[in-house]
LODREN-110394 format. One record per residue: x, y, z of N, C-alpha, C in turn. Coordinates in steps of 0.02 Angstrom, whole numbers, plus 50000, padded with zeros to 5 digits. Layout:
BEGIN
XYZXYZXYZ...
//
This chain:
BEGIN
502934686449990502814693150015503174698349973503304695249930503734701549857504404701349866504704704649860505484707549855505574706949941506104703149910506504699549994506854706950046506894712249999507314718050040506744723650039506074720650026505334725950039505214724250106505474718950141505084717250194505204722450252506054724250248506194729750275506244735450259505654738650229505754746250201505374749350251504914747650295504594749850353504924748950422505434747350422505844745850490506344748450476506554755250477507314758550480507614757650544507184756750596507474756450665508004754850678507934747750634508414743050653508924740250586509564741250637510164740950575510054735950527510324738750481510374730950416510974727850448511524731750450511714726050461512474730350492512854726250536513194729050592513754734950550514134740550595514244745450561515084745350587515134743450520516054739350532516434748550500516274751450454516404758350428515844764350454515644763750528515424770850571515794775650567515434783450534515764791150524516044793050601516564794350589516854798350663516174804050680515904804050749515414808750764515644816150751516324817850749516634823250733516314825550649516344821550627516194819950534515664822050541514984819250561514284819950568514074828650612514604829850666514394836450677514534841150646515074839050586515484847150563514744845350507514674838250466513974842250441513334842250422513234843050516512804845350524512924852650528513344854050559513804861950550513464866050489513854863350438513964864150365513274865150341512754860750344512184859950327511644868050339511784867050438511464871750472511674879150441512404880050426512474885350398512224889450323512384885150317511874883550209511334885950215510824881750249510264886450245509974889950270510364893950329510304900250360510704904250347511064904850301511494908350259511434912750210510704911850177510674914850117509824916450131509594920850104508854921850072508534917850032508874917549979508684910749918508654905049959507944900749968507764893949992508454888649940507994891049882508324884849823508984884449837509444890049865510074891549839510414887749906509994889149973510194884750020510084876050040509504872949987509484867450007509864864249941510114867249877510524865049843511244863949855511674868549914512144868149957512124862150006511674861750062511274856750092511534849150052511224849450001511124843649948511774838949915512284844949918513224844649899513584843749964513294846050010513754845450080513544835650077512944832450077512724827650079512944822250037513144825149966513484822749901514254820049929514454826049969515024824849962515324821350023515024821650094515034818750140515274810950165514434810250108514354800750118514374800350045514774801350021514704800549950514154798949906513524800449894512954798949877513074800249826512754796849765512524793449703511954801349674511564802349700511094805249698510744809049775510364814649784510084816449831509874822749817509094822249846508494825249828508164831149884507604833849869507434836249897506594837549880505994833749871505284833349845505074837649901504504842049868503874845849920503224842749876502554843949927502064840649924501834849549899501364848349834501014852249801500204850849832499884854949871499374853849889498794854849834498754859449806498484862949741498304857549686498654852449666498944845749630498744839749659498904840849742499024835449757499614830149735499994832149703500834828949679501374832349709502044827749723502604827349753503114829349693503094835949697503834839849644504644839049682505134835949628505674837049677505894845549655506014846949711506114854149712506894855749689507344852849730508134852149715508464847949719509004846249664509194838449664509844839249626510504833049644511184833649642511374827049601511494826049559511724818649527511134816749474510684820449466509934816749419510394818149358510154815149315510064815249244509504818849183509114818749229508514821749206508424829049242508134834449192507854839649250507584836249300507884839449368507424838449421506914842249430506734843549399505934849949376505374845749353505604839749306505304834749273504904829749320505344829349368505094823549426504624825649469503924820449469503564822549502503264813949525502914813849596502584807449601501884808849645501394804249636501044803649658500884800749739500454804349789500554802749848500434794949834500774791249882500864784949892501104778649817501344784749788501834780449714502604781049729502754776549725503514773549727503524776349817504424776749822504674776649897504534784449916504604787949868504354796449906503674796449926503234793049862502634795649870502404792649925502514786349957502474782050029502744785450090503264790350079503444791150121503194798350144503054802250099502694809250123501854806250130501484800350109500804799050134500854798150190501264793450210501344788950287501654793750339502214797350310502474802050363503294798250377503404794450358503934787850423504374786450351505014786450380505594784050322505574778950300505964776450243505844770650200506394770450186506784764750193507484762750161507344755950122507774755850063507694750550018508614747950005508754744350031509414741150059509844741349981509564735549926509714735649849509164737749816509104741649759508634744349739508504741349676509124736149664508944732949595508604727949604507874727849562507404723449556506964725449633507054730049648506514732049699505904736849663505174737049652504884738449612504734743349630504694744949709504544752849743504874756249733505604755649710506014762249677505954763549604505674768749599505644770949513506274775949505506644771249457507194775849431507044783149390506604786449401506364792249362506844797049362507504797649395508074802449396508594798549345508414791749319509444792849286509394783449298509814781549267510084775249276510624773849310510794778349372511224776049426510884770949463511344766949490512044766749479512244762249415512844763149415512844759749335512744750949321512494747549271512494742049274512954737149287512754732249324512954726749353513044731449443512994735449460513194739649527512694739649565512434739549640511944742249651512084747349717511274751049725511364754449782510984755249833510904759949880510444759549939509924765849933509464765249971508944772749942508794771850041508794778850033508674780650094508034786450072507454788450121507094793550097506754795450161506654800150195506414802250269506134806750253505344809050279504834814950272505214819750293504954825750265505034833950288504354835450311504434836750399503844836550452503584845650446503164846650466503064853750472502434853350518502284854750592501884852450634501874844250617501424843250618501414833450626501054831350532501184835250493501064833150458501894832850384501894827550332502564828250289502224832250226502734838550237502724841150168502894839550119503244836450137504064832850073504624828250089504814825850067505444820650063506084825150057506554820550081507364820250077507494814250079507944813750010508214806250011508914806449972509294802049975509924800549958509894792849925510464792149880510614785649854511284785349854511554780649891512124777849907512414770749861513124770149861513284765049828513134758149890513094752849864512794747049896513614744149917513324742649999514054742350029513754737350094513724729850114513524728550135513704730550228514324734650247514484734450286514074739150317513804746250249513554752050276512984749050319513044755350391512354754950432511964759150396511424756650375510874763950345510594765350407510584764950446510114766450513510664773350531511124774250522511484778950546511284785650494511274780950416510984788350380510334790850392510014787650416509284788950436509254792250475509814791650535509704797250599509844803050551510314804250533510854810450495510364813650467509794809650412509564812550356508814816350427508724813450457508144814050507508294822650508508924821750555509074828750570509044833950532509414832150464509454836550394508524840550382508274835150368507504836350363507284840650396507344840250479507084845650498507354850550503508074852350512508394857650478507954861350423507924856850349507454859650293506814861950315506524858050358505824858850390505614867050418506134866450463506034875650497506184878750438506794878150412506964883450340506294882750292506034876850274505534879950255504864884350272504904880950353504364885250393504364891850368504914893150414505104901750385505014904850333505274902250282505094903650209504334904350202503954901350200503224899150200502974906150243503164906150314502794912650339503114918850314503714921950295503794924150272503534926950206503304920850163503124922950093502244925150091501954919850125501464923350163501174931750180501644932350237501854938150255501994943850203502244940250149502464948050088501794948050076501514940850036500874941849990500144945550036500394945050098499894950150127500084956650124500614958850125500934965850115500644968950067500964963249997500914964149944500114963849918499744962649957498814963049925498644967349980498744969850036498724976050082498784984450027499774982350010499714987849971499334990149899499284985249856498654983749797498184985349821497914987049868497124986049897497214995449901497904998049942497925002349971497885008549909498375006549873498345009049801497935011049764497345005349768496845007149706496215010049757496305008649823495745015449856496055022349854496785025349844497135032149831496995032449765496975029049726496785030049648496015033249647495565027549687494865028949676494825036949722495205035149767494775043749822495185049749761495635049849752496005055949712495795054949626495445050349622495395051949529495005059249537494985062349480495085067449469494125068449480493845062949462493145063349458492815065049479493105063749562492905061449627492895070549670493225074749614493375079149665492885084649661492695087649714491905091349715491765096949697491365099949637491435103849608491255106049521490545107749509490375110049438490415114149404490605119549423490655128249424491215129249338491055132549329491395134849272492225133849265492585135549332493365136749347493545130049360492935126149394493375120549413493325117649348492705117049289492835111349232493395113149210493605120249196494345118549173494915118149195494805117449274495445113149317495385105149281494755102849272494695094749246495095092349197494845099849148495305098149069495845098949080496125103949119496725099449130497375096549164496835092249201497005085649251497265082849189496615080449148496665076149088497015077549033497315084249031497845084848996498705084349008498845086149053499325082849080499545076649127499045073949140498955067449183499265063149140499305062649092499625055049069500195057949038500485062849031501385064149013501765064149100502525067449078503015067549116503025074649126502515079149108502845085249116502875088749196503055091149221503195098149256502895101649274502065100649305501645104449352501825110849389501835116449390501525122049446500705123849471500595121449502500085122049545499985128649555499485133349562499465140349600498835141549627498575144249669498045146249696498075148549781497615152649801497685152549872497585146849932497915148449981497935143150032497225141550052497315135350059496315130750070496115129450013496365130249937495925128849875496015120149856496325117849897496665111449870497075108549822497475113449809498215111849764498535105149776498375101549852498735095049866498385090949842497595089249832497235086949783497315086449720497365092449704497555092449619498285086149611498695088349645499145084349637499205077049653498755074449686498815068249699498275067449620497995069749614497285066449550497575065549479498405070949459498735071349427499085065649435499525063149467499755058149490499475050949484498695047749516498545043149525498035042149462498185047649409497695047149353498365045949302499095045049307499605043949286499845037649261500155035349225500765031849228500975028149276501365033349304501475034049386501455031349440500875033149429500205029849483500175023649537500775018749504500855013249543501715015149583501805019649578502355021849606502365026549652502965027749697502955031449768502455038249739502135042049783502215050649792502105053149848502625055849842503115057849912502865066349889502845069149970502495075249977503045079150017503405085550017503615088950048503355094950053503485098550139503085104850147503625109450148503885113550108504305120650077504385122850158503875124350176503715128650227503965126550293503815121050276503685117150378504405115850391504945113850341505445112950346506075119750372506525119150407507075125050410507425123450362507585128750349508245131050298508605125350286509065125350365509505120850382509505111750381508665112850347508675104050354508415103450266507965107450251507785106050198508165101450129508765103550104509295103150079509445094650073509565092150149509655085750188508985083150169508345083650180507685081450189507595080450091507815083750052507595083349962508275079749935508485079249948509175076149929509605069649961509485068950035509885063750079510585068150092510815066050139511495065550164511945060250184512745058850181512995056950195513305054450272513415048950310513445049850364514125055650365514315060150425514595066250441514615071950398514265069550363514035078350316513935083050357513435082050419513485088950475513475086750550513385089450598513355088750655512585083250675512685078250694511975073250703512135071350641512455069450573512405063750527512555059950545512275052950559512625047950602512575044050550512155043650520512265036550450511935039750377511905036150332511895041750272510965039650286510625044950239510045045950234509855046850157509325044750136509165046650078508555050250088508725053050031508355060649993507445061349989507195065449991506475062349964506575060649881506955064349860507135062749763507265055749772507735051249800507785045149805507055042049815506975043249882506445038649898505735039949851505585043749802505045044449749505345042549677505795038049674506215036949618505615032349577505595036649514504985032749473504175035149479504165039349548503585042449553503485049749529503205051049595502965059949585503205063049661503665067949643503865070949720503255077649692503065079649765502505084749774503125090949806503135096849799503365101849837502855107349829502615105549902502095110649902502315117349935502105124649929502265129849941503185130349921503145128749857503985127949850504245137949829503645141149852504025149349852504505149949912504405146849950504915145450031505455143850033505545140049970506465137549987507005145249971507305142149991508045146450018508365147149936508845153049926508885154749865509585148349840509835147649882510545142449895510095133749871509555133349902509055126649883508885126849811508555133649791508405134849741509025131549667509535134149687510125131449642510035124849636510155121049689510105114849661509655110349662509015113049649508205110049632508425112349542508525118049526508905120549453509145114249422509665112649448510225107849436509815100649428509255100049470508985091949480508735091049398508385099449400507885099149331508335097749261508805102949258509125102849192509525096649207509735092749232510275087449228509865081249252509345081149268509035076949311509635071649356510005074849388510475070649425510705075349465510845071349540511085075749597511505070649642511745075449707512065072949733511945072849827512105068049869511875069749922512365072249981512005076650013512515081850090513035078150090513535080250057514115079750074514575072050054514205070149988514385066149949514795068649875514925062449840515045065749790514845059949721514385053449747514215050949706513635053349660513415054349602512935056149573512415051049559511985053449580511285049549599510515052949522510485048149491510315049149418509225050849469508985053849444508225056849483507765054549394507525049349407506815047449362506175050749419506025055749418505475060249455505175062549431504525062249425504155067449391504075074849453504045079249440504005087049479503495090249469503005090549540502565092949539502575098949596502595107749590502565110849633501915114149639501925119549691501255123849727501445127349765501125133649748501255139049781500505142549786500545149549848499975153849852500315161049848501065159149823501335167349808501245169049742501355176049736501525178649680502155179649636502255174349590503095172949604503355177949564502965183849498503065187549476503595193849545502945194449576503335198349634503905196749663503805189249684504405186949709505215186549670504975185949613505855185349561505875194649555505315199649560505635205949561505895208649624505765204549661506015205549740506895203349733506825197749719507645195549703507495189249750506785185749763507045180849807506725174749824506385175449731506465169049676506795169349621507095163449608507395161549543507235162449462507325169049415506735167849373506815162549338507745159549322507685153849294507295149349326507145147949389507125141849407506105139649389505715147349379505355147149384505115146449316505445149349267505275145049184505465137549193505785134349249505905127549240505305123849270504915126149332504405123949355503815127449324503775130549267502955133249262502975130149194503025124949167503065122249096502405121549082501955119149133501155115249143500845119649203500535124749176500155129249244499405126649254499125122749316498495121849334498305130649397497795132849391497555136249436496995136349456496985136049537496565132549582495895139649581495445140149562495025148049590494535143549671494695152449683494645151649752493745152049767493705147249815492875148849852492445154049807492715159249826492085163149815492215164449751492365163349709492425162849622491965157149591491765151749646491605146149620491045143949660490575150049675490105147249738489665143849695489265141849630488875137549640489155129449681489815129049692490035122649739489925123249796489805128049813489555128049904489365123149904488855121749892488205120349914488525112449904488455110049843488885102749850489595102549891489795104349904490505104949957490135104050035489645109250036489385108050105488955102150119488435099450070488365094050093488705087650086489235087250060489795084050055490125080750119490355087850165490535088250237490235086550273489555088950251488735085850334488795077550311488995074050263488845067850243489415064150301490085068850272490705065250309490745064350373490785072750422490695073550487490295070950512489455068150480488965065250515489025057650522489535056650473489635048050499490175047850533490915051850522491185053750567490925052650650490645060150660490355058750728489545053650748489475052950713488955048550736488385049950740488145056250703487575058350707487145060050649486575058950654485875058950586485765066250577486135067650540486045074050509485995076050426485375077850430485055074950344485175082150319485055087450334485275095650285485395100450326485565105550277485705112150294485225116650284484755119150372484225124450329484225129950268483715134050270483795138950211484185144250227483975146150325484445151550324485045152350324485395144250349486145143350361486465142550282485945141150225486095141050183486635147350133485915152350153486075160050156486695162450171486775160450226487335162750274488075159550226488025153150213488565149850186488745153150107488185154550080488145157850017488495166050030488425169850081488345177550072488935177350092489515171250143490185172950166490715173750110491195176750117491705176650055492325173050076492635169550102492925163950128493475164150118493835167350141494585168650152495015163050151494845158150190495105153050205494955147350148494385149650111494285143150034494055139150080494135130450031493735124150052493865123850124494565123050144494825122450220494345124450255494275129850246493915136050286493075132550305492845130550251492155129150229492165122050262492705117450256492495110250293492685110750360493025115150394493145117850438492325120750506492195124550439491365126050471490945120850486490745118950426490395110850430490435106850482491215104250499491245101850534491015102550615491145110750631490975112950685490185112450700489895115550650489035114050642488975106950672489215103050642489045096350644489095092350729489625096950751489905095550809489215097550864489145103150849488665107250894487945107650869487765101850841487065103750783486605097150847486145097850877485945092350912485195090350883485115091050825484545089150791484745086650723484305084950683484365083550623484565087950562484515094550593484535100450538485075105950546485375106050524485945113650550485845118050509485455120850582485245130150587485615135150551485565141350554486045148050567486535147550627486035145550683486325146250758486985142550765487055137050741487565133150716488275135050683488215139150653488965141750611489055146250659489835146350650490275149050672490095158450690490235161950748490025169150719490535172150690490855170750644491435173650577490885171750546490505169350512489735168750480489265174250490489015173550571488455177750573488675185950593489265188550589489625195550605489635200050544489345204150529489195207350476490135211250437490485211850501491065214250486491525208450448491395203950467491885198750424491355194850382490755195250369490535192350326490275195150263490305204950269490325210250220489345208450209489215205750263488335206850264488065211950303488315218250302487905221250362487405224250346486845223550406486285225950408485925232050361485475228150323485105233350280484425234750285484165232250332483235230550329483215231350412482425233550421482275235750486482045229550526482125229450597481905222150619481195219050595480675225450582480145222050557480175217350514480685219450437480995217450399481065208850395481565210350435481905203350469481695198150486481135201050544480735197250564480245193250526480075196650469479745194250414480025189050369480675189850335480825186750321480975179950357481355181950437481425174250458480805168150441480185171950460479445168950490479545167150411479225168750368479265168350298479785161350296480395160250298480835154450282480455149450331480425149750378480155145950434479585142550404479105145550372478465143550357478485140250275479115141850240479395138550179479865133150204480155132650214480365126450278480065120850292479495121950338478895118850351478415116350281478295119750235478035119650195478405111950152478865114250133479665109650088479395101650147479585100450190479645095650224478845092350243478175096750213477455092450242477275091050165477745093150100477535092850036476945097450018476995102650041476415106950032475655104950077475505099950129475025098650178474945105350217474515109650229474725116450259474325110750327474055109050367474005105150430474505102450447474865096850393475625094950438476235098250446476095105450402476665111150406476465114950465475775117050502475685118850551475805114050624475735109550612475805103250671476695104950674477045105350619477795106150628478035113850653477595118550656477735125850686477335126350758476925119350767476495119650828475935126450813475605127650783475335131450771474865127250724474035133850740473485130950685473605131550621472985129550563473065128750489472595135550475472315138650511472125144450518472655149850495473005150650549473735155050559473915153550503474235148050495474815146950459474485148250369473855148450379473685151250301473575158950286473395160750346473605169750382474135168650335474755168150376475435171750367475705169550284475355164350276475785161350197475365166850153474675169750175474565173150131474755178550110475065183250203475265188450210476035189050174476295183750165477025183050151477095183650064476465180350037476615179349981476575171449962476535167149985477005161349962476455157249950476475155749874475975149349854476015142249888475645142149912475635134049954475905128849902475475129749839475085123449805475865122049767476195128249750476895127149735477075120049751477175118249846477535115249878477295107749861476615107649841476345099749824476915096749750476965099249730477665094849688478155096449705
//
């Protein structure tokens, strides 16, 4: 039946042989102690089951002792960490059900081999311990993880006929699953990042795709040369000022600058000038120290910290306080600062991107902007033109919004008539895009058909006083014209059919060739 000490490599149960030198149980709990602490001790797996591995070395004096995981990918048994080899333990690898590991992570169930010399199931692949003419004992017990073995733990002992191996078998049992949860953990844990870590990759390159610069809506003369240059400063380090009125999307520009960057895979962190008090701002761009003021309870870092390597945004930065102003100065020329009420110096890799809707000319003759500070932020001037500078974008902006809001809310809304068209065209828009997706949206809200009307917008639209449309034509006028769009309308949507343009006004093909004639309007136009 082979090798006289194979017969028992499947029966650890039971002692080899009686245990005249048994460890004081004191011995066996301190380490297990020792063990338990090792590898809940540290972060580093490797660093804890290599401790593990020396507590074990040094214990029972072992020859050698291992630590193999099962490579699913392979299908091969790598020893992962190992104490006494001769060989990298990097080198060692076995095949499921080759030699005593690979038997013992197939089967699941420990394997002890009493003398290992001239036993053929032990492959010396670590070293020629023990030394010749000597022999020793191999102990090797699965690493369980639910009911299946990931991996081995095994030890080699000097050959001592008195030793009980049944006692190292309990010991090593325990050890194992010790390793077992530690590796659990590890495993969900790492898991756990690489979902983080392909969450945030995922998250990244959809802020890249929505903010590339491409993406942003708009053909008009002012905006192509907002484009040129996106694309001209987008790939340096320089020093953005943003300017334009409030609603033009200056926070856009800056993210498209940014995620069309370098950068790009790094924080950008956004602060609002405005939204902030005085009294916090300072604390909020910089961090504080715990008791720097009243409520510092532990230190805080800065938004400059927390965008280290990115792009900090300061939007409406005409707002800060003239005392802030100094040491935003200080960040620029020294690129290094310090936090509330510290005194370590904190080195700022930031790129600086600001925005404003003031006039900062006015403001530094006022006394209450910085003019240095403002040759430090205007190195790279983008300017935003406002709405009504750039109306051929209406029209793409607005159906832009009916696209969004209509999947938004949930409703089939395919255009914007001619007259609401009008209406969107003749407003001068104080408020810019804001203002304009703002409307849209409301239309969209209150639009219960497929088409949004006139009736639909807002009356800051249809009020002649705020829309600088007032009345010039007599109702006859009016009336004409409406009927007139109505019947071009109709016309646009039957492809020039004057019967299915009348079926859509409920009215005959009689009439409706009446009025197209009275109006003016070539039918035959509408057939292409």
């Amino acid at each position: 039946m082979g090798h006289p000490a194979a017969a028992r490599l499947l029966a650890p149960s039971t002692p080899i042989s009686p245990s005249r030198d048994e460890p004081r149980r004191e011995t066996v709990l301190h380490t297990l102690v020792d063990v338990t602490q090792e590898l809940s001790g540290t972060l580093e797996i490797q660093r804890g089951f290599q401790r593990a591995l020396e507590i074990l070395e040094r214990t029972m004096g072992a020859l050698r002792a291992s630590i193999a995981l099962l490579d699913d990918d392979v299908g091969e048994i790598a020893v992962e960490t190992a104490v006494g080899f001769e060989v990298d333990p990097r080198t060692v690898r076995y095949r499921l059900g080759e030699g005593v590991t690979g038997r013992v992570v197939e089967a699941g169930k420990p394997i002890v081999v009493p003398r290992i010399n001239g036993e053929p199931m032990y492959l010396a692949r670590a070293g020629r311990l023990p030394p010749p003419g000597q022999d020793g004992s191999f102990v090797c017990v699965p690493i369980i993880i639910g009911e299946r073995a990931v991996g081995a733990l095994s030890v080699l002992v000097p050959y001592a006929q008195e030793r009980n191996l049944q006692d190292t078998v309990n010991l090593l049992k325990i050890v194992a699953a010790m390793v077992a949860q530690r590796l659990r953990v590890h495993r969900l844990m790492e898991a756990e990042y690489q979902r983080l870590r392909d969450e945030n990759a995922h998250l990244r390159l959809e802020l890249r795709e929505r903010y590339d610069y491409a993406n942003i809506i708009g053909k008009s003369g002012p905006m192509r040369l907002v484009y040129e240059q996106i694309s001209q400063v987008a790939g340096t380090a320089t020093t953005v000022l943003i300017r334009g009125e409030s609603g033009t999307g200056k926070e856009l520009i800056a993210h498209a600058i940014h995620y069309n960057s370098s950068r790009a895979k790094e924080p950008f962190i956004r602060v609002s000038c405005a939204a902030l008090p005085e009294s916090l701002i300072e604390s909020e761009l910089f961090g504080h120290e715990k008791g720097a003021f009243t409520g510092a309870q532990s230190r805080k870092k800065g938004r400059f910290e927390l965008a280290e390597g990115g792009t900090l945004f300061l939007d409406e930065i005409g707002e800060l306080s003239l005392s802030t102003q100094v040491k935003l100065l200080r960040v620029l020329q020294e690129r290094e600062f310090e936090r509330l009420g510290g005194t370590e110096t904190i080195k700022a890799n930031v790129r600086l991107i600001t925005a404003t809707n003031k006039d900062f000319e006015k403001a530094i003759a006022a006394g209450t902007f910085r003019e240095d500070l403002y040759y430090r932020l205007n190195v790279f001037s983008v300017f935003v033109p406002p709405l009504r500078e750039r109306r051929p974008d209406i029209m793409l902006l607005s159906d832009h919004f009916v696209a969004k809001y209509a999947a938004e809310h949930r409703k089939s809304i395919k255009r914007v008539s001619t007259p609401a068209i009008d209406m969107l065209m003749g407003y001068h828009w104080p408020g810019n895009v804001r203002e304009l997706e703002n409307t849209i949206e409301r239309a969209v809200v209150v639009c219960d058909g497929s088409v949004i009307h006139a009736h639909h917008m807002p009356p800051a639209l249809q009020t002649a006083e705020a829309s600088g449309t007032a009345i010039t034509v007599s109702l006859g006028e009016a009336m004409g014209k409406y009927e007139r769009s109505l019947i071009e309308d109709a016309l646009k949507s039957a492809r020039g059919n004057r019967a299915q343009a009348a079926r859509l006004l409920q009215t005959t093909e009689r009439i409706l060739s009446y009025k197209a004639t009275k109006h003016g309007i070539d039918v035959e136009r509408y057939r292409t």
